[in-house]
KOLZA-148580 format. One record per residue: x, y, z of N, C-alpha, C, O in turn; residue in three letters. Coordinates in steps of 0.02 Angstrom, whole numbers, plus 50000, padded with zeros to 5 digits. Layout:
BEGIN
XYZXYZXYZXYZALA;...
% end
This chain:
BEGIN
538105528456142538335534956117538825533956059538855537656010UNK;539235527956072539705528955999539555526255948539895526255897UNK;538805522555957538595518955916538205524855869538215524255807UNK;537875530355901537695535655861538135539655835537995542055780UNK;538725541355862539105543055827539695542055762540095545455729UNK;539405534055770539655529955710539135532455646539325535955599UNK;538525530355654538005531455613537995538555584538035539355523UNK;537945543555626538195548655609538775551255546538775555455501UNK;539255545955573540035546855533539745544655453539785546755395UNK;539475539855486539335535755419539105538455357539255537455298UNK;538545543655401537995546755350538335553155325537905556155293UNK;538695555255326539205559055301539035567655340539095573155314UNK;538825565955408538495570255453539195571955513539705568455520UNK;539035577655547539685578355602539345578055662538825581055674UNK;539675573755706538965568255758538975576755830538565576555876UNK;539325581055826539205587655885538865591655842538605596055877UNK;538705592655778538395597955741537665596155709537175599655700UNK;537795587755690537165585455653537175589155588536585589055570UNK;537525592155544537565593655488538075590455439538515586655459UNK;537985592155375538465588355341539365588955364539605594455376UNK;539725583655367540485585855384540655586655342540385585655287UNK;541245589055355541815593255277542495590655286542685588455340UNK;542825590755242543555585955259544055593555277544645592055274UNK;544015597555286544255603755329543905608955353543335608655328UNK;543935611955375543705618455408543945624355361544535624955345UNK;543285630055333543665634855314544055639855337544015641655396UNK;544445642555297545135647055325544925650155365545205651755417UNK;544035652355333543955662455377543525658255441543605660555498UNK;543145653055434543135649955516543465649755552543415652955605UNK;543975645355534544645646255576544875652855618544965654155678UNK;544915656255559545315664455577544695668155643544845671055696UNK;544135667055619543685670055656543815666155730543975669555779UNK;543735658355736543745656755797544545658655830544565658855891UNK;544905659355809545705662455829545505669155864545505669955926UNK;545285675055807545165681255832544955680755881545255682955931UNK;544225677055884543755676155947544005674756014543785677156066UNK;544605669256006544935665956069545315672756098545225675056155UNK;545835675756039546065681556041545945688056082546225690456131UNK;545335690156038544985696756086544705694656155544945697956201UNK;544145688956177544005688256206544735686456267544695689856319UNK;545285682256263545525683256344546175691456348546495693356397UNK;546155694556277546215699856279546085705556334546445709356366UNK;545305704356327544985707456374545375708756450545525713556485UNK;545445702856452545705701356541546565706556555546895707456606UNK;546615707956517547335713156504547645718756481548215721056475UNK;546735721256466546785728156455547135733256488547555737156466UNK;546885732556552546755737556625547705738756636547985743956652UNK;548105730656618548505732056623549205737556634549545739256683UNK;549195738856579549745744656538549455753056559549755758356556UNK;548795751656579548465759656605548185757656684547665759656709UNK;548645753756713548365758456815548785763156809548485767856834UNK;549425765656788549585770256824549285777256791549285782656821UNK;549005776156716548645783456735547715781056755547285785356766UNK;547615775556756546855774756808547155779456867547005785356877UNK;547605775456904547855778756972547655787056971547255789757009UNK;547875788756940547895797956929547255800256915547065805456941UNK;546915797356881546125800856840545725797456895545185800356888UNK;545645793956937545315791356962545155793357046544705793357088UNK;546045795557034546115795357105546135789057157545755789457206UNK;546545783357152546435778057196547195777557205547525780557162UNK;547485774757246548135774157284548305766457201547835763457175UNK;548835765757187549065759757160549165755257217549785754557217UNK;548995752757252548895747157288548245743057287548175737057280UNK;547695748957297546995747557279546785744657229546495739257225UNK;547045750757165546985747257105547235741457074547085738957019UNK;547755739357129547975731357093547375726957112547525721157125UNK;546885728157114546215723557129545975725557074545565729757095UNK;545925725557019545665728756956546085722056928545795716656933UNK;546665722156903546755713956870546515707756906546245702756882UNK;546735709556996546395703757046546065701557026546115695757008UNK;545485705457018544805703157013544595698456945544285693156942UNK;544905702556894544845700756824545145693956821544845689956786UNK;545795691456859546115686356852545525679756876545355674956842UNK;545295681556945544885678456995544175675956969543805671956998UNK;544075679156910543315679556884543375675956842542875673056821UNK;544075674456810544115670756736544325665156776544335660356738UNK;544485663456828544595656156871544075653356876543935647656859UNK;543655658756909542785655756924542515654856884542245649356884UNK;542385658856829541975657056782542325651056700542045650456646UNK;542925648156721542925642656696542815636256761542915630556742UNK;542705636956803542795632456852541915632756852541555627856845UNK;541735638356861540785636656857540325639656787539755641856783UNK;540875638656736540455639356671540555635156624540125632156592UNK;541385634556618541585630356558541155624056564540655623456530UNK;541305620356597540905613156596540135612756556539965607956520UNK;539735618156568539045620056541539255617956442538895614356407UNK;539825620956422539835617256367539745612256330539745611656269UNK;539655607256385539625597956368539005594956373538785589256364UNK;538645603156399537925601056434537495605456387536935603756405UNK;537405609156347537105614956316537345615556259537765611456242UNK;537115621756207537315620456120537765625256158537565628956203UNK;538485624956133539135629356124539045635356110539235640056145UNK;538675635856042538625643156017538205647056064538505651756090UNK;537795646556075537365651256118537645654556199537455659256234UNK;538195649056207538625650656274539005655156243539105659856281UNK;539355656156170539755661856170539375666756138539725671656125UNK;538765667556118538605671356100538415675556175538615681256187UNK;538065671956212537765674456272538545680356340538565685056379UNK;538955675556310539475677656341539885683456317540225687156351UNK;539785683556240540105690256204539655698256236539855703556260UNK;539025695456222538535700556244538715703556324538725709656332UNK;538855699156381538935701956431539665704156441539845707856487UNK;540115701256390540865703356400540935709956375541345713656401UNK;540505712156320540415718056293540115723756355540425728756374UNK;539595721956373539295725956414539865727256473540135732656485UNK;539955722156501540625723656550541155727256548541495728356597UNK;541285729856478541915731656470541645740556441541985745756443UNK;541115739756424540655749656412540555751156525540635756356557UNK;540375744456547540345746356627541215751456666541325755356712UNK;541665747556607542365749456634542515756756618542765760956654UNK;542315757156553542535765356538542075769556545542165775456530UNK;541465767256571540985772856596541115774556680540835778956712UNK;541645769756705541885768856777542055776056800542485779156770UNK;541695778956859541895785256884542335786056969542485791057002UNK;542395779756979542425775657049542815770357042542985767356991UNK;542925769557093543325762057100542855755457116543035749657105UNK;542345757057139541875752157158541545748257087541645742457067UNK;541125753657061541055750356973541585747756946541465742456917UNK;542075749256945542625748256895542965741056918543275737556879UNK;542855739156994543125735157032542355726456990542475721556955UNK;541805728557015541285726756982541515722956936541905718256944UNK;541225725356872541435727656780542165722856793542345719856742UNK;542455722156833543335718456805543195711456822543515706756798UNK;542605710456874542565703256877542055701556861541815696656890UNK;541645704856807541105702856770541625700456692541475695456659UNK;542095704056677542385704956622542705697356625542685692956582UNK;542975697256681543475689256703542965686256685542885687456625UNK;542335681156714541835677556695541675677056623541695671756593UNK;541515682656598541245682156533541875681856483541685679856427UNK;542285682656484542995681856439543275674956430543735673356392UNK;542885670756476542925663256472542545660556407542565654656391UNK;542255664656378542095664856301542565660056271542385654656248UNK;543325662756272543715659156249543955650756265544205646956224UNK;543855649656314543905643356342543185638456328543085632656348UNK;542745642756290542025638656239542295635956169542245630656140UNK;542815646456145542995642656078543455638156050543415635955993UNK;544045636056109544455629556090544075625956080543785624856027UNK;543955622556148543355615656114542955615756068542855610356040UNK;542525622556040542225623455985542785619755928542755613855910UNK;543365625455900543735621555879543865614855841543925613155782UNK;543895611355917544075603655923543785602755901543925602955841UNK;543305601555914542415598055878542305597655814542105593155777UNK;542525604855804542225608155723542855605355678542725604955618UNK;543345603955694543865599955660543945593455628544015589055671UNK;543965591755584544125584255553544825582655588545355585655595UNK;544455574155614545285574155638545835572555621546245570555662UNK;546005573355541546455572355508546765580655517547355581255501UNK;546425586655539546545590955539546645594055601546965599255602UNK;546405591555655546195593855728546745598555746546725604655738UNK;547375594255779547905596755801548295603455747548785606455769UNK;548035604955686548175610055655547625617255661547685623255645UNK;547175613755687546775619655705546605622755779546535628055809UNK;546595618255785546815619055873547485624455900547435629155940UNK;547935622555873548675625355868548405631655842548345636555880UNK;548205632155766548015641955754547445644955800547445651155798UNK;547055642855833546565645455886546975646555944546735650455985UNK;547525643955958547905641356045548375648656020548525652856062UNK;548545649155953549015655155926548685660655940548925665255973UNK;548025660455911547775667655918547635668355984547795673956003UNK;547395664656030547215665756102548035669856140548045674756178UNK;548645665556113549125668256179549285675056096549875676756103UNK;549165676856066549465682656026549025686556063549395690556091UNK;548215688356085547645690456121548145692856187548225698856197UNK;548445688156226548615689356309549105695856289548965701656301UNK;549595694056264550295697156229550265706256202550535711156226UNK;549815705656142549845709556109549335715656142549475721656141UNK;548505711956183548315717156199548695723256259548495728956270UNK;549205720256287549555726756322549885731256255549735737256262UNK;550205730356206550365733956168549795739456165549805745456181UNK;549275735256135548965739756068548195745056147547845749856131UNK;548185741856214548005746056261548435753356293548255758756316UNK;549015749956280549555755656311549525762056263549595767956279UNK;549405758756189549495763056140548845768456146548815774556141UNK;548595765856152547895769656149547695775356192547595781156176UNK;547665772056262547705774256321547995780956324547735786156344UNK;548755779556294548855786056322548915791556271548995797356291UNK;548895790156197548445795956125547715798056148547445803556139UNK;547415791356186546785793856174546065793356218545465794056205UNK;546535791256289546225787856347546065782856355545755779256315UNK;546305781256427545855774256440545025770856435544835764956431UNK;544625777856439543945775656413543965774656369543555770256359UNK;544295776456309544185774856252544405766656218544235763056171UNK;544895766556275545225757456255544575751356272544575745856245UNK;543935754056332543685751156334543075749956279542825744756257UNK;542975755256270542535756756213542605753156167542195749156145UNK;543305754456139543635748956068543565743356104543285739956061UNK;543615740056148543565733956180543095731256168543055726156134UNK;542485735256203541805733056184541465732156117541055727656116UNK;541535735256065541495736156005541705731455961541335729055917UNK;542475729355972542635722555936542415716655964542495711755928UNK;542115715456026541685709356051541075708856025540795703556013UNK;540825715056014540115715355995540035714655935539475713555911UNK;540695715355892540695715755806540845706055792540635702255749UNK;541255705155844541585698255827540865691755841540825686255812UNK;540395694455892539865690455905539265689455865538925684355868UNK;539125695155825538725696155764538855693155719538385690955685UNK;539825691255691539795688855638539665678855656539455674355620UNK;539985679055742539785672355757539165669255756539095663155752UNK;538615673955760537935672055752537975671655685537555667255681UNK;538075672355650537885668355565538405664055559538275660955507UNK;538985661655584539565659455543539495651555596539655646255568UNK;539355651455640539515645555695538895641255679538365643555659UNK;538995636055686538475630455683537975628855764538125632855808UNK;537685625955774537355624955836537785618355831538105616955780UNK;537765614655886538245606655944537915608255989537775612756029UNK;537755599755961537415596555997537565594956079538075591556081UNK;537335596056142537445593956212537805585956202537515581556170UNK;538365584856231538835577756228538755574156290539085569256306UNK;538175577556333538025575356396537315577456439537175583356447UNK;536945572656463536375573956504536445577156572535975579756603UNK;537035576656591537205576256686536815585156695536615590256668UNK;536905581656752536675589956793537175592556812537715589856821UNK;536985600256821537545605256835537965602856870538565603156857UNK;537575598456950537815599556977538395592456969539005592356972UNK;538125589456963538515580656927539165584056876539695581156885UNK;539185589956822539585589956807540225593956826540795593956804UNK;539785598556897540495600056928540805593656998541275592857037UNK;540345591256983540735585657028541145580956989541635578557018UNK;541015579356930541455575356881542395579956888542925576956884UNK;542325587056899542965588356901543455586956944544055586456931UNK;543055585957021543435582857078543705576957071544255575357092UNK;543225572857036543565564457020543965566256959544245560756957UNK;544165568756917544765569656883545175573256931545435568956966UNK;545295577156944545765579357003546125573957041546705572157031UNK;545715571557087545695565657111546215559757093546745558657121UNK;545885555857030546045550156988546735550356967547135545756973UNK;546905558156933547415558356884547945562756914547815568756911UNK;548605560856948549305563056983549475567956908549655573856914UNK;549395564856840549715570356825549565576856800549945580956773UNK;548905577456812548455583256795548555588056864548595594156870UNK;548565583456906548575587456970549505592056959549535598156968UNK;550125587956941550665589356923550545595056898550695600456922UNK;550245593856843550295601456779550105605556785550295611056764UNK;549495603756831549065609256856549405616156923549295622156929UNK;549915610056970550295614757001550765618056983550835623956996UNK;551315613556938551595620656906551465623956868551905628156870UNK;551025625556819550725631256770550705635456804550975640856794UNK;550245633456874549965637156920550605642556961550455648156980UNK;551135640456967551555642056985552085646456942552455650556968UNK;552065644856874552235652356822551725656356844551855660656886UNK;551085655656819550755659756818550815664856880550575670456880UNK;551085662656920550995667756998551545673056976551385678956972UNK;552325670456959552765676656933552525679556864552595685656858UNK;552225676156807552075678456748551485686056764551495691656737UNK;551035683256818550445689756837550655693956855550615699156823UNK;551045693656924551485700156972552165701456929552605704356961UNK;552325699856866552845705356830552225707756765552435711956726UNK;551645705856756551365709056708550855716256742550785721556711UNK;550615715056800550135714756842550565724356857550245729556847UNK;551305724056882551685729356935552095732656868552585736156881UNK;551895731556801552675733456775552375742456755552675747756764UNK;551715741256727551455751256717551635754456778551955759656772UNK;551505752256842551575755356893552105757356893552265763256890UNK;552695749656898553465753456920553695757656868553955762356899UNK;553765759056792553765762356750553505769156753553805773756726UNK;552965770056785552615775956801553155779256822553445783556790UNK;553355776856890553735781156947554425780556912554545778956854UNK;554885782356963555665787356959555995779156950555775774456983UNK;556455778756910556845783756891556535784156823556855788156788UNK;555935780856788555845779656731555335786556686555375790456639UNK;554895784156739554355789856723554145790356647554225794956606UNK;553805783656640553675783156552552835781056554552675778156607UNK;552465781756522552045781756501551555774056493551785768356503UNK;550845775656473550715768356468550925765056425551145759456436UNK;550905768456352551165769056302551915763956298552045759556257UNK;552225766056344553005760756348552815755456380552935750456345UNK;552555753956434552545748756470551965744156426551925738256441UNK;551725745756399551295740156340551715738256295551655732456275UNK;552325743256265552755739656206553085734356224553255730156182UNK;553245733456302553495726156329553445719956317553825715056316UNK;552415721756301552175716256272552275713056197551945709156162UNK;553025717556186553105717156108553465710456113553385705756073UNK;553885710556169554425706356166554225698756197554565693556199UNK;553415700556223553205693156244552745692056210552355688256239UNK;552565693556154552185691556076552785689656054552615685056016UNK;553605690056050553915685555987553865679356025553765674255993UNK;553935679056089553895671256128553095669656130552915666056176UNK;552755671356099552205667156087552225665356016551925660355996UNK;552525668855983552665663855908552795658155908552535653055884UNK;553505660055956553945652855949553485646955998553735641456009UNK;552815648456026552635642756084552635636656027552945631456036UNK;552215637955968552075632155926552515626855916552375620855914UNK;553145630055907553775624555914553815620455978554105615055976UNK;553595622356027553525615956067553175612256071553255608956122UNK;552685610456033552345606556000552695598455968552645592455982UNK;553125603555910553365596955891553935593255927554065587155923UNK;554315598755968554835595656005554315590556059554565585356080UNK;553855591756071553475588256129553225580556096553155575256127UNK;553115581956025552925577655977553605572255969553515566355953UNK;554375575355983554855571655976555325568856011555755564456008UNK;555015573856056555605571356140555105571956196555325574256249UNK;554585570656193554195571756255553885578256275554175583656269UNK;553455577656294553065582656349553475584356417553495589256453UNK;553725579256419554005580056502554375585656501554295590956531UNK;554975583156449555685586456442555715595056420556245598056434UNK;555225598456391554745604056369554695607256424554995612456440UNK;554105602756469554155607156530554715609756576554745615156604UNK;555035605856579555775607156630556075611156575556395615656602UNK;556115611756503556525617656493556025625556493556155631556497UNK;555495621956487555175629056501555065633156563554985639256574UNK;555095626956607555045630956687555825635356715555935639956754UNK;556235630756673556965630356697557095639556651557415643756682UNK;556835641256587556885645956547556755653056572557075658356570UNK;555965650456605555705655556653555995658456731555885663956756UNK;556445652456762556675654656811557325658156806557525661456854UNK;557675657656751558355660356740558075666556707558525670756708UNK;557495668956678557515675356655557275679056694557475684856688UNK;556625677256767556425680856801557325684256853557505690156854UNK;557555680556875558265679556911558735682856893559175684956930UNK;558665684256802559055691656763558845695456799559305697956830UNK;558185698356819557925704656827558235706956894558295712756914UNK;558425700856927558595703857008559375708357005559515712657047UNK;559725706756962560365710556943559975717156924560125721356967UNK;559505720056874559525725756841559485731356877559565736556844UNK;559335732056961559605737356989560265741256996560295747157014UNK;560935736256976561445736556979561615741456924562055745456938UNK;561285741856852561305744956780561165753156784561085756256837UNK;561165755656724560945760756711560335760456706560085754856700UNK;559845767456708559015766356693558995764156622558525760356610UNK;559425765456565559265762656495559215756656505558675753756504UNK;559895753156517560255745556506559495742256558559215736756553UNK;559375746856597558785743256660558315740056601558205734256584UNK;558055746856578557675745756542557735739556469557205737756442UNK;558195737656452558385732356398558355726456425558065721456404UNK;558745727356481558625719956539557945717056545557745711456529UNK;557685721556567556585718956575556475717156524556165711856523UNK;556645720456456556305716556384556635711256371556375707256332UNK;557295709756401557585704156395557285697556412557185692456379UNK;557145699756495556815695356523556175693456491556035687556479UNK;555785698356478555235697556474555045694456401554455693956385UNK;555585692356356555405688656302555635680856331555305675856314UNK;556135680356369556255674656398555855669656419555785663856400UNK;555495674256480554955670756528554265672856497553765671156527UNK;554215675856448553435673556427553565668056360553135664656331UNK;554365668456345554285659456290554315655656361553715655056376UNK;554695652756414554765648956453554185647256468554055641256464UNK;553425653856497552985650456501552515647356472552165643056500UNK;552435649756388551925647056356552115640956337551675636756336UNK;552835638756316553125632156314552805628656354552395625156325UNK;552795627856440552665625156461551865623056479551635618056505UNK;551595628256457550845627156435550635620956396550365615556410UNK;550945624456326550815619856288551215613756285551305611256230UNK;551485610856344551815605856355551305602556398551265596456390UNK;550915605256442550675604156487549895602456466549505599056498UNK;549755606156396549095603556381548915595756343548465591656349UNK;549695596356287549775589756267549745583556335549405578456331UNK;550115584956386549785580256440549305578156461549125572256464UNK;548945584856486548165583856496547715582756455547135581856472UNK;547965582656383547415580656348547365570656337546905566656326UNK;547935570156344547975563756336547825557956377547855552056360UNK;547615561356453547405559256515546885552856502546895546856513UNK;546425557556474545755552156474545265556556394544955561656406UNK;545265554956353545305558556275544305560156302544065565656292UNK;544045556556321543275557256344543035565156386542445566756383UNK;543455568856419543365573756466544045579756446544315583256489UNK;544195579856382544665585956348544485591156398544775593156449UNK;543865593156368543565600356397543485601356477543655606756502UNK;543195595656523543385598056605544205595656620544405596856677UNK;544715592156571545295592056588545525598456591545715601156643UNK;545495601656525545505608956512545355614456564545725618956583UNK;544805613156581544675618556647544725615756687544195617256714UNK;545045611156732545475609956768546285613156801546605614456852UNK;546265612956688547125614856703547145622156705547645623956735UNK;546805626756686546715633056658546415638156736546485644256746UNK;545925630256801545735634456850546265637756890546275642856925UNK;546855632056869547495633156906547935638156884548355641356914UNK;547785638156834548375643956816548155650656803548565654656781UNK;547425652756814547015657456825547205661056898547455666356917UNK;546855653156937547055656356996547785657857040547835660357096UNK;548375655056990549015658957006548765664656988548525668757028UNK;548795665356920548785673156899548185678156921548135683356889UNK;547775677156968547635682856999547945680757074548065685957104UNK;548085675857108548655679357159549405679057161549775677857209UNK;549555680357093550055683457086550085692057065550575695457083UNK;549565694957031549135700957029549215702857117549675706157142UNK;548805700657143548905703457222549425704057247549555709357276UNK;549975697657243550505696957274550965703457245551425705957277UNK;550775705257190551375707657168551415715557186551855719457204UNK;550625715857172550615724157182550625725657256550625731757268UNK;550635721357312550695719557382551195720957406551275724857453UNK;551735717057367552595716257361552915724757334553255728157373UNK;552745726857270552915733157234552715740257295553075745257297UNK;552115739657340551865745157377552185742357440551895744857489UNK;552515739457452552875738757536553825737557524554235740857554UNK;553975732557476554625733057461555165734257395555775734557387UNK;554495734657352554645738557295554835732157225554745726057227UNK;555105736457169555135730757124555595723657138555395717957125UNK;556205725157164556425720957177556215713057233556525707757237UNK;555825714457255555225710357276554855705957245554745700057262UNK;554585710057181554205706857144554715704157101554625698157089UNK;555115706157079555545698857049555765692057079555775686357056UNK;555985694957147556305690357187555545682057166555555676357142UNK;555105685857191554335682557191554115677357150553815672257168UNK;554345679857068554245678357013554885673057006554825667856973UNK;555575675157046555975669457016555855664257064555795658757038UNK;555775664557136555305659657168554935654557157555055648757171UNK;554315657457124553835654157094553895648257047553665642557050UNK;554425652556989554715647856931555245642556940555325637556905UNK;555555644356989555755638857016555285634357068555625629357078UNK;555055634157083554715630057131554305625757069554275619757083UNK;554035627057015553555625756937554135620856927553995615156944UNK;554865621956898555345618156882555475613056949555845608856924UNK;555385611357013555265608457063554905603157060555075597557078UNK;554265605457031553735600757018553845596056970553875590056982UNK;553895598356917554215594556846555005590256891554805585156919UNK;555335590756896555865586856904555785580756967556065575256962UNK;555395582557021555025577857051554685572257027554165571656994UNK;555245566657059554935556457025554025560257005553745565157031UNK;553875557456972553145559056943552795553756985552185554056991UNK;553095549457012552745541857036552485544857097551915543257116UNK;552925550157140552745551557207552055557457201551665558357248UNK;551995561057133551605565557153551005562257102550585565957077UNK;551015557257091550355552557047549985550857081549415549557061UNK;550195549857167549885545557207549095548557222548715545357258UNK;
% end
């Protein structure tokens, strides 16, 4: 294999595309595979910023409806845990093309939703197929010169967490000018616009592997297995992610009700303040580049548990100052957690450089599946003991993530 991929190099060919290589990637490629990463895990965070008026038009108790992100969270676990890998095995492009098409359709299933049953459906069809994005990193990688890699990688990893962040804004906004069917609609529409232009703009890549399905979900157990510190990273991500879901997951709801009584409209602008902490994730990059990976994570876990831990005071405040406190927090602990992401991927990528992409969904099954049961937990917690619960939950979590990280690494390698 590397002997063809020498020959390849040689011939001035790119050994995953079989076409001529280029000594960079163009800008509007780039930008497109960003958007793409972008809209697509977008998707998974629509529903967000509008249960509490789903709740009302729908008629379903907000307890119920916290199975509406559940699901969505749960689907994007599964379907990188039983799709991503297909990438290494099949041409790339046709997986996201195939996947835009049903993420689209999934998301016209949501706003045509008259029930909770469809709508319940449609959220974990949407999870599955939104793993789109976890095709176009590695696309990405591939499509990168590697004098360039880690610079393009980084603007795709940008547009993906600006995607998580921003779509509660620009859903909340909508939602409540102009309904929630209508957010799905626009949903569907920019998947379906962004996949059209990917069918002319993406190259076909080449399969990097013969194995069978089933051989290549077994290849993930023996990385699991093999490597203490994948398993490490994998539990604490996993472990933001549980407070990061149940304060994103409960915050329209508690906002809905007394003493606040604001709109979807507000509880999406929240997401204003955890888009500036996804700016700053990139900078941990180079600090990771200068002082370690390790040291990154412990300040990012350590970042996240002191801001979830603000929130447990803000009952004590006024409803304004309440209200300043949460955006406080909530720029805190969404830099604390993407830091530690991207602290955590520089690790795993460096594991074994041959298996990037099932390291990747490895690390991503884990922190999926925090964040949909932290989704449950939270809206669980919010409908029996209220918000203060769900913080308590969230600062829990983040500490137990900072637990992991500060733990001899030797004992949990074994």
């Amino acid at each position: 294999m590397s002997s063809i991929r020498v020959a390849h190099a040689n011939a001035g060919m790119h050994p995953a595309t079989g076409q001529a290589a280029a000594d960079r990637l163009p800008t509007r490629l780039v930008l497109l595979l960003a958007t793409g990463a972008g809209l697509a895990v977008a998707s998974l965070y629509y529903s967000q910023p509008m249960l509490g008026v789903l709740s009302a038009d729908i008629g379903v108790s907000g307890g119920a409806l916290g199975l509406v992100p559940t699901l969505t969270q749960l689907g994007y676990a599964l379907g990188i845990l039983l799709l991503a890998p297909l990438g290494d095995r099949f041409d790339r492009r046709r997986i996201i093309l195939a996947k835009a098409a049903v993420l689209s359709a999934a998301l016209l299933a949501s706003g045509a939703a008259s029930g909770i049953g469809l709508l319940l459906a449609a959220s974990l069809a949407i999870g599955l197929a939104a793993t789109m994005a976890q095709d176009i990193v590695p696309a990405a990688a591939t499509l990168a010169p590697e004098s360039h890699r880690g610079k393009v990688v980084g603007t795709v990893m940008t547009g993906l967490l600006m995607g998580i962040l921003l779509s509660r804004v620009v859903s909340g906004f909508v939602a409540e000018r102009f309904g929630w069917r209508i957010m799905f609609v626009i949903a569907a529409a920019s998947i379906a616009l962004m996949g059209a232009v990917a069918w002319r703009a993406l190259p076909r890549f080449q399969p990097t592997t013969h194995l069978s399905y089933r051989a290549l979900l077994g290849s993930l157990a023996g990385l699991w297995r093999r490597h203490g510190a994948l398993r490490r990273a994998t539990l604490a991500q996993g472990l933001l992610s549980v407070g990061f879901s149940a304060f994103w997951s409960t915050l329209a709801v508690m906002l809905h009700g007394a003493p606040f009584h604001l709109g979807s409209a507000a509880s999406g602008a929240f997401g204003l303040a955890g888009a500036a902490g996804a700016l700053a994730a990139p900078l941990a990059g180079r600090l990771a580049d200068r002082r370690g990976p390790e040291l990154v994570t412990r300040l990012g876990a350590g970042l996240a548990a002191v801001s979830f831990a603000g929130m447990l005071f803000s009952p004590l405040l006024a409803p304004h100052a309440r209200l300043w406190m949460i955006a406080a927090s909530a720029l805190g602990f969404d830099l604390g957690v993407q830091v530690t992401l991207v602290a955590h991927q520089t690790i795993v990528y460096g594991i074994e450089p041959g298996a990037r992409s099932r390291l990747n969904a490895v690390l991503f099954v884990g922190m999926f599946a925090g964040m949909s049961t932290g989704a449950a937990l939270g809206s669980f917690m919010l409908g029996h003991w209220g918000w203060l619960a769900v913080t308590a939950l969230s600062t829990a979590t983040a500490l137990g993530a900072l637990a992991v990280r500060l733990w001899p690494g030797a004992r949990l390698a074994r």
